[in-house]
C-alpha positions as CSV (number, residue, x, y, z in Angstrom):
1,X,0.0,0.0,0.0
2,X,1.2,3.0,-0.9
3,X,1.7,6.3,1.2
4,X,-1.1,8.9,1.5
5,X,0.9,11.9,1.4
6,X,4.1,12.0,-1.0
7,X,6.1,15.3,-0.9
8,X,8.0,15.4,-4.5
9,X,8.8,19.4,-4.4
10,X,12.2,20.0,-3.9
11,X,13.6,22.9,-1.7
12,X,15.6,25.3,-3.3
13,X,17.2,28.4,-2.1
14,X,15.2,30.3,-4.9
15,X,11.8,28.9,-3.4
16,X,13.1,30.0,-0.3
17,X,13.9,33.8,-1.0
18,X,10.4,33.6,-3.1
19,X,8.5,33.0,-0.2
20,X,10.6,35.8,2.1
21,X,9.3,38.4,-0.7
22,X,5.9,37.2,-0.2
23,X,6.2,37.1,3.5
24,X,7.9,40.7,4.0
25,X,5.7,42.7,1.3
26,X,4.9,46.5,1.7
27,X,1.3,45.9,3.6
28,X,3.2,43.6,6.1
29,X,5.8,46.3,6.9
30,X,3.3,49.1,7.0
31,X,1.3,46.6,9.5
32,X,4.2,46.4,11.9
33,X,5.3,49.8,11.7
34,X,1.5,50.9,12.9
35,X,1.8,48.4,15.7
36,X,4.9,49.4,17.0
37,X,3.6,53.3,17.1
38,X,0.4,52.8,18.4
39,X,2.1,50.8,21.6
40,X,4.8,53.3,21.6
41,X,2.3,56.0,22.1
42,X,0.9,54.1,24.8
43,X,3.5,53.6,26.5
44,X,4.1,57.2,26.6
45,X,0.9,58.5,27.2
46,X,1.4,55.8,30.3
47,X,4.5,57.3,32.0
48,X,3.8,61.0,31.2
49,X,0.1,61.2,32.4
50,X,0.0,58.5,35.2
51,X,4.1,58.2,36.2
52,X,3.5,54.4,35.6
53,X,7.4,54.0,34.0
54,X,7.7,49.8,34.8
55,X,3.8,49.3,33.2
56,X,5.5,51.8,30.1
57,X,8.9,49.6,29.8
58,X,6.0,46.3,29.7
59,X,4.3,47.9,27.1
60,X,6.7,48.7,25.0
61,X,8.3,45.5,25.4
62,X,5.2,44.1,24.2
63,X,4.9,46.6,21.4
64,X,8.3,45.4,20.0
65,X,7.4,41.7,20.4
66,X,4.7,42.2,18.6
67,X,6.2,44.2,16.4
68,X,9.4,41.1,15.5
69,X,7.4,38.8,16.4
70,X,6.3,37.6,12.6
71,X,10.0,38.4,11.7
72,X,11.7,36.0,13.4
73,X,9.7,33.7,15.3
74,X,7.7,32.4,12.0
């Protein structure tokens, strides 16, 4: 009996930088960039108006995680 699933493709370093230009297109970047300035301003807004500087340093820590995230951890 033969297998179900066969994989045939072969991986090449072409494939490979083919699907980094799909994966780091202009709509991605533009998506991370917001992310990272909308928690940045938080952060701010969160140790100038309520003096809150370790909840600031966790959200921005956050921000930045979420913001590299995709990058590296995909």
């Amino acid at each position: 009996m033969e297998s179900l699933f066969v994989n045939n493709i072969k991986q090449t370093k072409e494939m490979y930088i083919e699907m980094n230009k799909a994966y780091t297109s202009a709509s991605r970047v533009v998506y991370l960039l917001a992310v990272i300035v909308i928690y940045g301003i938080l952060a701010f807004s969160l140790a100038y108006f309520n003096y809150n500087y370790i909840g600031a340093a966790i959200i921005g820590a956050l921000g930045i995680l979420l913001c590299f995230y995709p990058c590296f951890f995909c």
